[in-house]
GULUM-826322 format. One record per residue (C-alpha): x, y, z. Coordinates in nm, 2 decimals, padded with zeros to 4 digits, m for minus. Layout:
<recs>
{u X | v Y | w Z}
...
</recs>
This chain:
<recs>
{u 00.00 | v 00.00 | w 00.00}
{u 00.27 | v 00.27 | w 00.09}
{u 00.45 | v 00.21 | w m00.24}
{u 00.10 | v 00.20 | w m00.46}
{u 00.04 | v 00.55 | w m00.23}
{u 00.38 | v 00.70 | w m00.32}
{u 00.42 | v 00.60 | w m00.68}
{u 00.08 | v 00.70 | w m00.74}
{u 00.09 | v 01.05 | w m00.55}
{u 00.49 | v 01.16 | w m00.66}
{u 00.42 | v 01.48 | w m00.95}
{u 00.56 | v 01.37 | w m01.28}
{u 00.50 | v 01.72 | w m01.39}
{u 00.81 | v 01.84 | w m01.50}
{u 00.90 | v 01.54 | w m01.68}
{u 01.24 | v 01.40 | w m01.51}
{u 01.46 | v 01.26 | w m01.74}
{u 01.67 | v 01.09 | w m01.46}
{u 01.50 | v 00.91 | w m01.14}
{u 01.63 | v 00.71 | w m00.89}
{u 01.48 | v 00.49 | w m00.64}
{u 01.63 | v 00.43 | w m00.24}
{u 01.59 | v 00.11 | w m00.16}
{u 01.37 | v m00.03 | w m00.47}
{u 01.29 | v m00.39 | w m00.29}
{u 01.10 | v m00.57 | w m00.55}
{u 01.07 | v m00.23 | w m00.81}
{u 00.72 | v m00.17 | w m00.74}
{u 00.80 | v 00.19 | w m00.72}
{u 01.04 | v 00.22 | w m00.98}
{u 00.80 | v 00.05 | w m01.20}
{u 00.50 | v 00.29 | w m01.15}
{u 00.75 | v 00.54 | w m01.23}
{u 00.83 | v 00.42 | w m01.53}
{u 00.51 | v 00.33 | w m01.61}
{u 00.36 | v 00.71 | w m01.59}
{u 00.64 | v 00.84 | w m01.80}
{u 00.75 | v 00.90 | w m02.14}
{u 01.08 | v 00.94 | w m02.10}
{u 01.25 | v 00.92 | w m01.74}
{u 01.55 | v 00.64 | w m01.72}
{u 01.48 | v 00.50 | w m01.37}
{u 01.79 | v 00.33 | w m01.12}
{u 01.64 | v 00.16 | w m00.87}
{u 01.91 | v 00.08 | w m00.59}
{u 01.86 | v m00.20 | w m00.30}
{u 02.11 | v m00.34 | w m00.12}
{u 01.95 | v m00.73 | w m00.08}
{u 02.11 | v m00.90 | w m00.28}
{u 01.81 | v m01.13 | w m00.37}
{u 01.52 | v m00.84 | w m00.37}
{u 01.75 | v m00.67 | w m00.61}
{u 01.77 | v m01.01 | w m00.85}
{u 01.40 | v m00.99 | w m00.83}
{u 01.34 | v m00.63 | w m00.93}
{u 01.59 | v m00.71 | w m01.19}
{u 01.35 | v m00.97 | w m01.32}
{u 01.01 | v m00.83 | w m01.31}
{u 01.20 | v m00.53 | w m01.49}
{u 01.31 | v m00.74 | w m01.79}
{u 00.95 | v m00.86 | w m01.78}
{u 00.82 | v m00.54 | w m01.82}
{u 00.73 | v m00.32 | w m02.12}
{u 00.95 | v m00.07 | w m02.02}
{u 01.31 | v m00.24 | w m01.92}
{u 01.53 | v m00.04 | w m02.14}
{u 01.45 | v 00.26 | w m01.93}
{u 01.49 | v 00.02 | w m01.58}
{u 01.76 | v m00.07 | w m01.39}
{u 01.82 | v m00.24 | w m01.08}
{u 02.17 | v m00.20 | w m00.89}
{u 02.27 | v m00.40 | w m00.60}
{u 02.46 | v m00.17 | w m00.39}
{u 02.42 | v 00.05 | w m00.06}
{u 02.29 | v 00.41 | w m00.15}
{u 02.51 | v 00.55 | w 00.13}
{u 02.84 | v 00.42 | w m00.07}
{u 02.74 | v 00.45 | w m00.43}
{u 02.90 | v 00.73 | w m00.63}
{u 02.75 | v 00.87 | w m00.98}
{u 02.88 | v 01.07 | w m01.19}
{u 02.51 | v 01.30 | w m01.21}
{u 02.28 | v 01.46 | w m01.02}
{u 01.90 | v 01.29 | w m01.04}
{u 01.59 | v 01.52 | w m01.14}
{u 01.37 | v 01.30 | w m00.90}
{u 01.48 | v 01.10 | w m00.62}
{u 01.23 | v 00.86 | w m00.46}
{u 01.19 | v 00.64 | w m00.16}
{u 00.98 | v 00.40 | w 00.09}
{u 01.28 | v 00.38 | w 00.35}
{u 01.31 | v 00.15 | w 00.65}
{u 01.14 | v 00.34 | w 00.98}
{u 01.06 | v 00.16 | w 01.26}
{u 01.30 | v 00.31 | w 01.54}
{u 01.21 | v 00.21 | w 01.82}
{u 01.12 | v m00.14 | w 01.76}
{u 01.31 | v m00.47 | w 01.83}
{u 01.52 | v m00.64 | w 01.53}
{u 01.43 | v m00.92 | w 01.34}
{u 01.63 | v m01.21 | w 01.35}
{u 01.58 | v m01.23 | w 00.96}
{u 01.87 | v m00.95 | w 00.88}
{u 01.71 | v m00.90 | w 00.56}
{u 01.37 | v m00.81 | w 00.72}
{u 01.53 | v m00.58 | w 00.94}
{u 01.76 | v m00.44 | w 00.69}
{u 01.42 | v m00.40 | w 00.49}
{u 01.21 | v m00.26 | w 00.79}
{u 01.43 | v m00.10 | w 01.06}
{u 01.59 | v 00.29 | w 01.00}
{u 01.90 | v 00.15 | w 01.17}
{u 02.02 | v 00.05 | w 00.84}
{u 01.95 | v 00.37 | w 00.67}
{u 01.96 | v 00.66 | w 00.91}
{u 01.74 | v 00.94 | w 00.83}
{u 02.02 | v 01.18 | w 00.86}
{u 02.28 | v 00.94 | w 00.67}
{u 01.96 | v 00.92 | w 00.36}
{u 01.93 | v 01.30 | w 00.36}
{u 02.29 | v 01.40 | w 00.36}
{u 02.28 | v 01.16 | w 00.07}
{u 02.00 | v 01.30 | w m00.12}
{u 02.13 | v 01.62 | w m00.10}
{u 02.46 | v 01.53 | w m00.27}
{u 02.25 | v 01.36 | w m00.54}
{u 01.96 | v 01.59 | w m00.64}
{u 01.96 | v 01.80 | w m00.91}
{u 01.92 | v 02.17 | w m00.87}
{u 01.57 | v 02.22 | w m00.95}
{u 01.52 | v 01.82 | w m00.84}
{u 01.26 | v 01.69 | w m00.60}
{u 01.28 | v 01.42 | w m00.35}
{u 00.95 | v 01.19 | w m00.24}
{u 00.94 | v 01.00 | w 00.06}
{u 00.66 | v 00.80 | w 00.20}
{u 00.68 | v 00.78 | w 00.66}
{u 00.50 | v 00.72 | w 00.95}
{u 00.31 | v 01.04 | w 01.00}
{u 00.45 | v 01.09 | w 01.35}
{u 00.79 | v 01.09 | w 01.22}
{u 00.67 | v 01.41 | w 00.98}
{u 00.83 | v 01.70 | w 01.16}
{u 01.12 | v 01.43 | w 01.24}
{u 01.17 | v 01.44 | w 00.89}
{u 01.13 | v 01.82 | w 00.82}
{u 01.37 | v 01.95 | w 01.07}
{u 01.68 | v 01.72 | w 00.94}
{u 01.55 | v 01.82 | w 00.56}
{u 01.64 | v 02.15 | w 00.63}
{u 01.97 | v 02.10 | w 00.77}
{u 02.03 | v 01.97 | w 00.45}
{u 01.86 | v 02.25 | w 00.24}
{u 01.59 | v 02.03 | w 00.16}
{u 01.26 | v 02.22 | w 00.20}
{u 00.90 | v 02.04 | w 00.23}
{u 00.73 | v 02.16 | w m00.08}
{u 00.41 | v 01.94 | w m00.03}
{u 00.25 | v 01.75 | w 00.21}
{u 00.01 | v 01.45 | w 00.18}
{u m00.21 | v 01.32 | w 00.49}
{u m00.29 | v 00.97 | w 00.46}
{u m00.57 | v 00.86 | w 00.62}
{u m00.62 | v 00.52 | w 00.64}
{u m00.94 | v 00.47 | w 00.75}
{u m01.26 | v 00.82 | w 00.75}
{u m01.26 | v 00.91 | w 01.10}
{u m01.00 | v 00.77 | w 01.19}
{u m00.64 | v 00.94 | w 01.25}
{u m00.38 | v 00.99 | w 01.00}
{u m00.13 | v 00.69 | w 00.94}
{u 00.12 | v 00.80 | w 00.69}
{u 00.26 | v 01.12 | w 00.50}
{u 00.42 | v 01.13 | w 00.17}
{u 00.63 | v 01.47 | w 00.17}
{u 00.81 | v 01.61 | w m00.15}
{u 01.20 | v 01.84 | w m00.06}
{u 01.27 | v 02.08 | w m00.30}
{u 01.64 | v 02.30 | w m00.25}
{u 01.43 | v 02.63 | w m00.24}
{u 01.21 | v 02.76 | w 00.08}
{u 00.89 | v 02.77 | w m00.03}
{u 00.50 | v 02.75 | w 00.05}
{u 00.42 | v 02.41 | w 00.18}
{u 00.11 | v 02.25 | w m00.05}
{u m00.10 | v 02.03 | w 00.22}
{u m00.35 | v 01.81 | w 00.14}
{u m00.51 | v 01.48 | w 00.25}
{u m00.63 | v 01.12 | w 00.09}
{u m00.85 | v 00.90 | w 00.26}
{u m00.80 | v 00.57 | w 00.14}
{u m01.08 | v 00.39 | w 00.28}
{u m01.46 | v 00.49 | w 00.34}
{u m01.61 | v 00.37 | w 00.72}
{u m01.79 | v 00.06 | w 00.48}
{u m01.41 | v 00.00 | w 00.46}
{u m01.43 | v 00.03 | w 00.08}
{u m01.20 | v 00.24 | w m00.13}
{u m01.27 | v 00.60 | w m00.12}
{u m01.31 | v 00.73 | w m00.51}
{u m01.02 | v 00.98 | w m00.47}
{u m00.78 | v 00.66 | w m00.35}
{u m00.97 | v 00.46 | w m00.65}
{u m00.93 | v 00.77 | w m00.94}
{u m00.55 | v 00.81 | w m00.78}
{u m00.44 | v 00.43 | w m00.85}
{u m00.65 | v 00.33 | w m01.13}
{u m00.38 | v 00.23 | w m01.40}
{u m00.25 | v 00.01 | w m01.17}
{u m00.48 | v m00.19 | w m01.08}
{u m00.60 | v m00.51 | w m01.30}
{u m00.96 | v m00.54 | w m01.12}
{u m01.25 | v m00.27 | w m01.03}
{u m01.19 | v m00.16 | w m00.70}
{u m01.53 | v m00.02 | w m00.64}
{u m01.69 | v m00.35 | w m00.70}
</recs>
C-alpha cells in the first residue's frame, strides 16, 4: 500500500529525465515510475542482494526495461557521476522497535540501516538543482523528517495526509523536498470509506494500476 500510495501520488510534472529509487525492494515503485512516463530512465538501488535479482527480473518482464535498472549496492556508498531530477523512496522506519532475527527483514524494515540523517545528507549530494525528492513515513515521524531536511537544504514543498481509514487518524505522510524555501502544498487522501471500501479519490489516484474494479 505505501509504495501503490507514493508511486501514485509523486508529480511527474516536470518530466524528469533521470530518477532514482532508495531502496527499490522488488521495483514496485520504480515500476510505476516508469510506467507514468515518457521518458525518465529510472535506477532503482537496494542493497539485498536477492530483492535486487527480483526487481531485476520483473523489470526485464516489463514493457519498459530499457528505461529500468536495478543495482545492487548501498545508496550510502554508491558514487554517480550526475545529479538525479527525481529521487524517490519507501525507507526503512521503525526506530524504536526490536530487530528481526531475519537480517534482511530488518535491513528491509528497521531505520538502523538507513539513518534518516545518513539518507538525507545523501539526497542532497545527489539531487539536481531544480530536483525533488519523495518520501513516503510514519506520520508521526513528519516534523522528524522536516527538521533534518532542512539541515540539508531540503525544504518540504508538499504534504500528503494519509488517512487510512474516514474518522480515523492519519497513518502515513508522503512529503516532497525541494532545495528552495517555499510554501508548503498540504492536502489529504482517505483511502478507505467507514464501509471500509475504497474511497473514489484513492480509486481515481491508483486506477492504472490496478487489473480489477476496486469499487466492486
Amino acid at each position: 500500500m505505501d509504495a501503490m500510495l507514493l508511486g501514485s501520488l509523486v508529480s511527474l510534472a516536470d518530466e524528469p529525465s533521470t530518477v532514482l529509487d532508495i531502496g527499490t525492494g522488488t521495483g514496485v515503485l520504480a515500476l510505476m515510475i516508469a510506467q507514468r512516463s515518457e521518458n525518465a530512465l529510472v535506477m532503482a538501488l537496494e542493497i539485498d542482494e536477492l530483492a535486487c535479482r527480483e526487481a531485476e527480473e520483473n523489470f526485464k518482464a516489463s514493457a519498459w526495461s530499457n528505461r529500468l535498472a536495478s543495482i545492487h549496492e548501498d545508496v550510502l556508498e554508491i558514487e554517480f557521476d550526475a545529479k538525479f531530477d527525481l529521487i524517490i523512496s519507501n525507507p526503512p522506519y521503525y526506530e524504536n522497535s526490536l530487530l528481526s532475527e531475519d537480517v534482511r527483514t530488518s535491513r528491509a524494515k528497521h531505520a538502523e540501516f538507513l539513518p534518516i540523517d545518513s539518507l538525507l545528507n545523501k539526497v542532497n549530494e545527489l539531487l539536481a538543482n531544480e530536483g525533488a525528492f519523495w518520501v513516503i513515513i510514519p506520520s508521526e515521524n513528519s516534523s522528524t523528517w522536516i527538521a533534518a531536511a532542512k539541515v540539508h537544504d531540503l525544504f518540504p514543498i508538499h504534504v500528503v495526509s494519509i488517512i487510512g481509514k474516514e474518522g480515523q487518524g492519519e497513518k502515513r505522510s508522503v512529503l516532497a523536498f525541494g532545495r528552495k524555501p517555499s510554501e508548503t502544498i498540504s492536502t489529504e487522501l482517505t483511502v478507505r470509506d467507514t464501509q471500509n471500501n475504497y474511497s473514489k479519490a484513492y480509486i481515481e489516484l491508483t486506477k492504472e494500476f490496478h487489473d480489477r474494479d476496486l469499487s466492486k
